[in-house]
N, C-alpha and C positions, 0 to 999 in steps of 0.2 A: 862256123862258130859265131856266138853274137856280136861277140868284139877281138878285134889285133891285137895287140900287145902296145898299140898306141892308143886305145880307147876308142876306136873308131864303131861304135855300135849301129849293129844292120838291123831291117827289116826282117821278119819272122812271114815267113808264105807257103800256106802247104808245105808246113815241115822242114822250109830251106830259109835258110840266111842268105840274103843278098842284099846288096849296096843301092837297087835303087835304079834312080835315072843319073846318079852320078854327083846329086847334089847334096849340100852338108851343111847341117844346124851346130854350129858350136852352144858346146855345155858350159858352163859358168861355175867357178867355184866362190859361192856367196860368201865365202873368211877369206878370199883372196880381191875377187873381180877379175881374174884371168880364169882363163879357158882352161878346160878339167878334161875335154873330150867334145865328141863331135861325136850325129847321131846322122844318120840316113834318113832324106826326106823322100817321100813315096811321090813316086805321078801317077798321072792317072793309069798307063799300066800298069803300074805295082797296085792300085784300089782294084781295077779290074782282075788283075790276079786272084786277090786275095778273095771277092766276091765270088769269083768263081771255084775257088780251093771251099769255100764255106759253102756254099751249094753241093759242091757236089759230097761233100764229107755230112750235110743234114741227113740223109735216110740211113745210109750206116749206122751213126753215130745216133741215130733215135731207135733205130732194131738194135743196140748195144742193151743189154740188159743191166737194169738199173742194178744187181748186186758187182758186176764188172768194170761198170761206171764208178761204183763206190769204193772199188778194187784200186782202179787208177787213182783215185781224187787221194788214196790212203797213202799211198806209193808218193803224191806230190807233194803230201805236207812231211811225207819223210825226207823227199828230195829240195825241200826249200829248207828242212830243218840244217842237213849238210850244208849247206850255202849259208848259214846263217850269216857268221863271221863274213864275206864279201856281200853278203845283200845288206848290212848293218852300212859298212864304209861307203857304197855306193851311195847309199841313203844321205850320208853326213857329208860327205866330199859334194853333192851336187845337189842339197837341199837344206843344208846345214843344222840342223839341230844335231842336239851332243851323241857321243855313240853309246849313249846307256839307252837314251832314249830310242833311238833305230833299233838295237838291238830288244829293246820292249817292243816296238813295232815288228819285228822282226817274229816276234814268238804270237802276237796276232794274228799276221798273216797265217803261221802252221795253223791257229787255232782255226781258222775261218775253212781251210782245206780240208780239217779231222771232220770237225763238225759238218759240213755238208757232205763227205763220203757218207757217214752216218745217217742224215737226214734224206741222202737219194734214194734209199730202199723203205723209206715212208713219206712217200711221195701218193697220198690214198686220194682214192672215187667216193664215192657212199651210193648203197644200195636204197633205193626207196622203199618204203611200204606198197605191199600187194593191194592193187587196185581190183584184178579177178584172176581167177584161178586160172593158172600157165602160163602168168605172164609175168616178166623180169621187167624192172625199170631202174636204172642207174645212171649215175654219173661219173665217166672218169678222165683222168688228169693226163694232156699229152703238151710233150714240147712243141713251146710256140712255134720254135723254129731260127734260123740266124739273127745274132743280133749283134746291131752295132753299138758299142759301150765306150765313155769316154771319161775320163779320169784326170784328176789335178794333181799337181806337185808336191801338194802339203803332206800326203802320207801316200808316199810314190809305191810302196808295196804292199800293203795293205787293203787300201781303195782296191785298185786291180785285182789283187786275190778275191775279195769280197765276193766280186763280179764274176771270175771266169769259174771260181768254186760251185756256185750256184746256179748258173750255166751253163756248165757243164754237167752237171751234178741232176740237173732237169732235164738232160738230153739235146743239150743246142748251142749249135757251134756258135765261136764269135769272131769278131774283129773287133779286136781294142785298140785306141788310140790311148797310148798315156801322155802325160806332160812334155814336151820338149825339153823341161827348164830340167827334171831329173827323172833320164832316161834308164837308166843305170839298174836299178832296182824290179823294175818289171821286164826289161832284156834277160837277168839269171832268173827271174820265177819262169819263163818263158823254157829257156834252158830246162829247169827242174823239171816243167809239165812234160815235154818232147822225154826227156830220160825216164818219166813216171810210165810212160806209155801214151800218153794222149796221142790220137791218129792223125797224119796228117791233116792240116787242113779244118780240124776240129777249134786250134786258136791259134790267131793270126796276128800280128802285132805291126800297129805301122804306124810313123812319126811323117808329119811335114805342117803343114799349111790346116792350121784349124779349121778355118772359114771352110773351104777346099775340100775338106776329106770328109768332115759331118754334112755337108751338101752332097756329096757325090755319095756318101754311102746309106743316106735315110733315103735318099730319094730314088736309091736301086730295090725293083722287085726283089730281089733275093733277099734283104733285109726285112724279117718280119715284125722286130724289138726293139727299141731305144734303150739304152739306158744312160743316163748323165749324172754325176756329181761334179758340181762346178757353181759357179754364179747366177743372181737371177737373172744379172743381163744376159749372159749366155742361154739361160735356163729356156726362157723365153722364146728366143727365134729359134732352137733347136723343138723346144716344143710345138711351136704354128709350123715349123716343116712336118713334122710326126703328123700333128693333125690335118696338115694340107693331106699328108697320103695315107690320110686314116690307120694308123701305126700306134697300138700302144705303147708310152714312153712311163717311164719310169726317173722323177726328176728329185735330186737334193740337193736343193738350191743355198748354203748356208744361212745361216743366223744372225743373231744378237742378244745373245743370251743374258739374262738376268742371274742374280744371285741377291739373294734377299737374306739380311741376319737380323733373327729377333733378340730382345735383350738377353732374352730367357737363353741363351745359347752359350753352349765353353765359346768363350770369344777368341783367347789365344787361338785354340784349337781350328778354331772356322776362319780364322785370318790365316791360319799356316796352309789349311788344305785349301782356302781361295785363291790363296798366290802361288802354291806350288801348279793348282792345275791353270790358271792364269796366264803364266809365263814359260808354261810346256809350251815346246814348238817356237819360242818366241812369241808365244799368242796367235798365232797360226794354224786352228783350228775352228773347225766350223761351229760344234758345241762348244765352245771354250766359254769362260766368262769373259763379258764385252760391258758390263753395266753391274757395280755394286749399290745395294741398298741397303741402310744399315737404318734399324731401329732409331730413333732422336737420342732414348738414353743411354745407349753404348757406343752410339758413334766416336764419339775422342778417343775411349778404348781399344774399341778396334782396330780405327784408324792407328793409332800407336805402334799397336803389335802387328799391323798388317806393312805399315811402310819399315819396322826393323827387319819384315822376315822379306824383304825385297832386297833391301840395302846389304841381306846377304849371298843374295846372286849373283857369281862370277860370270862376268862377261867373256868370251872367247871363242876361238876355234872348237868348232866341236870334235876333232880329233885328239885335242889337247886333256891329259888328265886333271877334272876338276872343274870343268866347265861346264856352267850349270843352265848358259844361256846362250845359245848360237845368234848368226846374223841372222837377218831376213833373207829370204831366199830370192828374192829379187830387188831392183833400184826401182821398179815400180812400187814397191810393199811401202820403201824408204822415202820415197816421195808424198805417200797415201798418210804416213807420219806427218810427215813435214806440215802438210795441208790441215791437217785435225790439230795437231798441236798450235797451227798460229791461230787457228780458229778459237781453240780454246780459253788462249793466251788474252785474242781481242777482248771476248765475251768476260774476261775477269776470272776465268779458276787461277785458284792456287796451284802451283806447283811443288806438290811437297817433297820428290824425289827425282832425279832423271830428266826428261824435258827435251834429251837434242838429240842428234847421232852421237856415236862414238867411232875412237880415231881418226885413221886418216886412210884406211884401205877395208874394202872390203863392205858388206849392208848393214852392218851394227847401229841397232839402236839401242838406247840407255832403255833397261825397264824404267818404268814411268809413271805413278801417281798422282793424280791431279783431283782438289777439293773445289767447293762453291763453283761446281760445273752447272750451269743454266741449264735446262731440258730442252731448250732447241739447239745447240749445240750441233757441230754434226757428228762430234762424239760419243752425244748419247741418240741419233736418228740414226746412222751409216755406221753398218758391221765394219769396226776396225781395222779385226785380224792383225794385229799387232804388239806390241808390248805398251800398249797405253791401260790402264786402270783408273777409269770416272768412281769417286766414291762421294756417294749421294745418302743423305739423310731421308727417312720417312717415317710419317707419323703414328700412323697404324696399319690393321689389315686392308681397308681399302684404298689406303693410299699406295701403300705396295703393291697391290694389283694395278692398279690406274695406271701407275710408273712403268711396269712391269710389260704391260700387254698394249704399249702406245706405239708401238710399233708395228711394221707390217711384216716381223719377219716372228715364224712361229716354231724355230727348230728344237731350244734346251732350254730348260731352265730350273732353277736351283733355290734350295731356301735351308736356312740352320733356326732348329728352333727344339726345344722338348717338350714343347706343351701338344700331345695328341691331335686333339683339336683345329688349335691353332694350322700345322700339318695338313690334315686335310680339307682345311677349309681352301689355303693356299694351294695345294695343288689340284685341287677342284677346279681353281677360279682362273690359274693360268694356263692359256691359250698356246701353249706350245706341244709339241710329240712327246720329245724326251724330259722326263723329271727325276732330279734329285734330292732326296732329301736326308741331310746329314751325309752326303756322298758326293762326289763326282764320277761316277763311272763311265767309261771309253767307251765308243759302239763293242758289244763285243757279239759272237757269232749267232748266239741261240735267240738273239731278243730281236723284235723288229724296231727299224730307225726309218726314222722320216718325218716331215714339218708338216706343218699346215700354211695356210695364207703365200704370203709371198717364197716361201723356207720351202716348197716345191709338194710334191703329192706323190703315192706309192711309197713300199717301203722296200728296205735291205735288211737282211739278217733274217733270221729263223724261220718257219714255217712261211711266212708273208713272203720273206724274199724270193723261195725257192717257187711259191704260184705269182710271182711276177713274171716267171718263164714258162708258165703252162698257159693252156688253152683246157678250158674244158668243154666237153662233150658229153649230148643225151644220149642215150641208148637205150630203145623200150621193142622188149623181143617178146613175141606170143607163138605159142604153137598153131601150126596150122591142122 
């Protein structure tokens, strides 16, 4: 099993749970600050296991035929659907956001498992045009082959699914590392796959030592893939390992996204959907908005209706009903506050809501609005990822671009307007992957995600994600 009946959660190897070399990561419960569970840290036999369980399951599991494969992947999004209800609580017990929101995550994750069963039996080559008579020339699509994938806290079932959906789903085993901080959630999707039918050894799950285990596993032959959703600091030395051993990687390094509102806009309205997806997560999202801009003549308006629709966010446990905003999921997140807020504070913003921690247990921070924010700021340079909201005045469309794109990070960005035009002049001109307009939409499965610049390269989701695990090949046949 993956876990006791004390929360003690194991390592996944070739199909078995096991504890490891004996050593233990305690889990944290961020609405508490005590301990929720403890998670098995791998050594390096348990890496070498796993390497060798993901080797030897590559040729099977690529002669597995793609309608079979789509057979399973169907089977797991039914088996994660059963689990719903404990992959939601695992979520909120040891990452904290509320349990509507887990349980929305909760119904992605199935979406992400439908969707690539679906997409592995269109997994196409293309035939060329005939160059002379009797001869075939084509191209087609084969799994890379083993890949090591490594995954954050912030949406602990989700991210993970993304990844082994489409990884498997293109015919290639993996070894995932998820988060230590919430382990919980990818241990039952782990469960699901194994009950779905996944073959031994096709997905592998191990926790310990980050540094440790994406060193020992990119730098093993048997790994043919990277993939990372994490940091750019992280992004970075995981990618010059990739590229020391010539390995393609697949990186989504987060953001700092923009949201831009023109006059012309229902202003209530774009205040209510900028704060509601603002303060999803805690602000704990890598597209999330990180940097408002508001037109010069509706700024006081919006500003208005924007810090009342804050002022009605209940702070709490996310197990609690009516909790509309959890803690931070770590005393790192809480400290990353701490440091942007007195920064803020120096440079002269206003403070029009919120501004400190809350209580006295547990990683709560006050949602938090802050006016007359300077643009060197490190609130408006450095992805938050928090409950903080910069709202900044601008004067026209080039100044909203300027604003907008003075960053080096290129992952989401946003704008409220109804003038056509306007629209696509703006989403022409900013420099990010993902755009919204009049919307915030989640990654969801069909659509490809990923940044540009510092916000990482490659993408996840749909057709793009599922040739980030292929390799293609020539083939030109003549008669003799």
């Amino acid at each position: 099993m993956s876990a006791d009946n004390n929360r003690n959660y194991h390592l996944f190897i070739d199909g078995a749970w096991t504890d490891g070399g004996g050593d233990w990561i305690v889990v944290e419960n961020p609405a508490t600050g005590e301990g929720c569970a403890q998670v098995a840290k791998a050594s390096v036999a348990d890496l070498d296991a796993a390497l060798e369980a993901a080797n030897r399951a590559a040729p099977l599991w690529r002669a597995t035929s793609p309608w079979d494969r789509s057979a399973i992947l169907s089977a797991c999004a039914r088996e994660v659907e059963a689990r719903r209800e404990s992959i939601a609580r695992a979520i909120t017990l040891e990452q904290g956001k509320p349990l509507a929101e887990s349980l929305l995550e909760v119904g992605r994750t199935v979406d992400a498992f439908a969707w690539c069963a679906a997409e592995a039996i269109r997994v196409y080559g293309r035939v060329l045009p005939q160059r002379e008579p009797g001869m075939r020339q084509m191209s087609v699509k084969e799994p890379i082959g083993p890949v090591a994938a490594f995954t954050p806290w912030n949406f602990p079932a989700f991210l993970p699914a993304r990844k082994i959906s489409a990884a498997l789903g293109a015919g290639c085993p993996m070894i995932l590392k998820p988060a230590e901080e919430a382990p919980g959630a990818a241990i039952i999707i782990a469960e699901a796959c194994a009950a779905a039918g996944v073959p031994a050894g096709v997905l592998n799950l191990v926790f310990g030592d980050p540094a440790q285990i994406s060193d020992h596993l990119i730098r093993s032959p048997v790994i043919r893939k990277v993939s990372l959703t994490g940091s750019p600091q992280v992004g970075r030395k995981l990618a010059a390992l990739s590229g020391e051993m010539l390995k393609p990687a697949t990186m989504e390094l987060g953001g700092h996204a923009p949201v831009i509102v023109f006059a012309d806009s229902n202003l209530r309205k774009a205040a209510a959907m900028t704060a509601a997806f603002k303060f999803r997560n805690a602000g704990q999202v890598c597209l999330g908005v990180s940097r408002i801009f508001v037109q010069e003549a509706a700024f006081d308006e919006f500003r208005a209706h924007f810090v009342d629709c804050v002022s009605g966010l209940r702070i709490g446990n996310g197990v609690e009903d009516g909790t509309t905003i959890g803690p931070m999921a770590t005393g790192r997140g809480l400290a990353r506050m701490d440091r942007m807020m007195a920064d803020a504070s120096d440079r002269g913003a206003v403070t029009e809501i919120g501004g400190s921690r809350h209580g006295n247990g547990g990683h709560f921070w006050q949602p938090t609005v802050l006016t007359e924010v300077p643009d060197d700021a490190l609130i408006m340079t450095e992805e938050p990822f928090g409950p903080i909201a910069p709202l900044t005045p601008f004067a026209d469309i080039a100044d909203a671009l300027s604003k907008s794109n003075a960053v080096d990070l290129g992952l989401a960005g946003y704008l409220f307007t109804r003038d056509l035009e306007t629209a696509t002049r703006v989403s022409d001109g900013l420099e990010f992957g993902w755009i919204g307009i009049n919307n915030f939409s989640p990654t969801i499965a069909e659509a490809p995600f990923g940044g540009i610049r510092n916000s990482g390269f490659g993408y996840e989701g749909g057709p793009e994600g599922f040739d980030a695990y292929c390799r293609t090949k020539f083939v030109s046949q003549a008669s003799l």
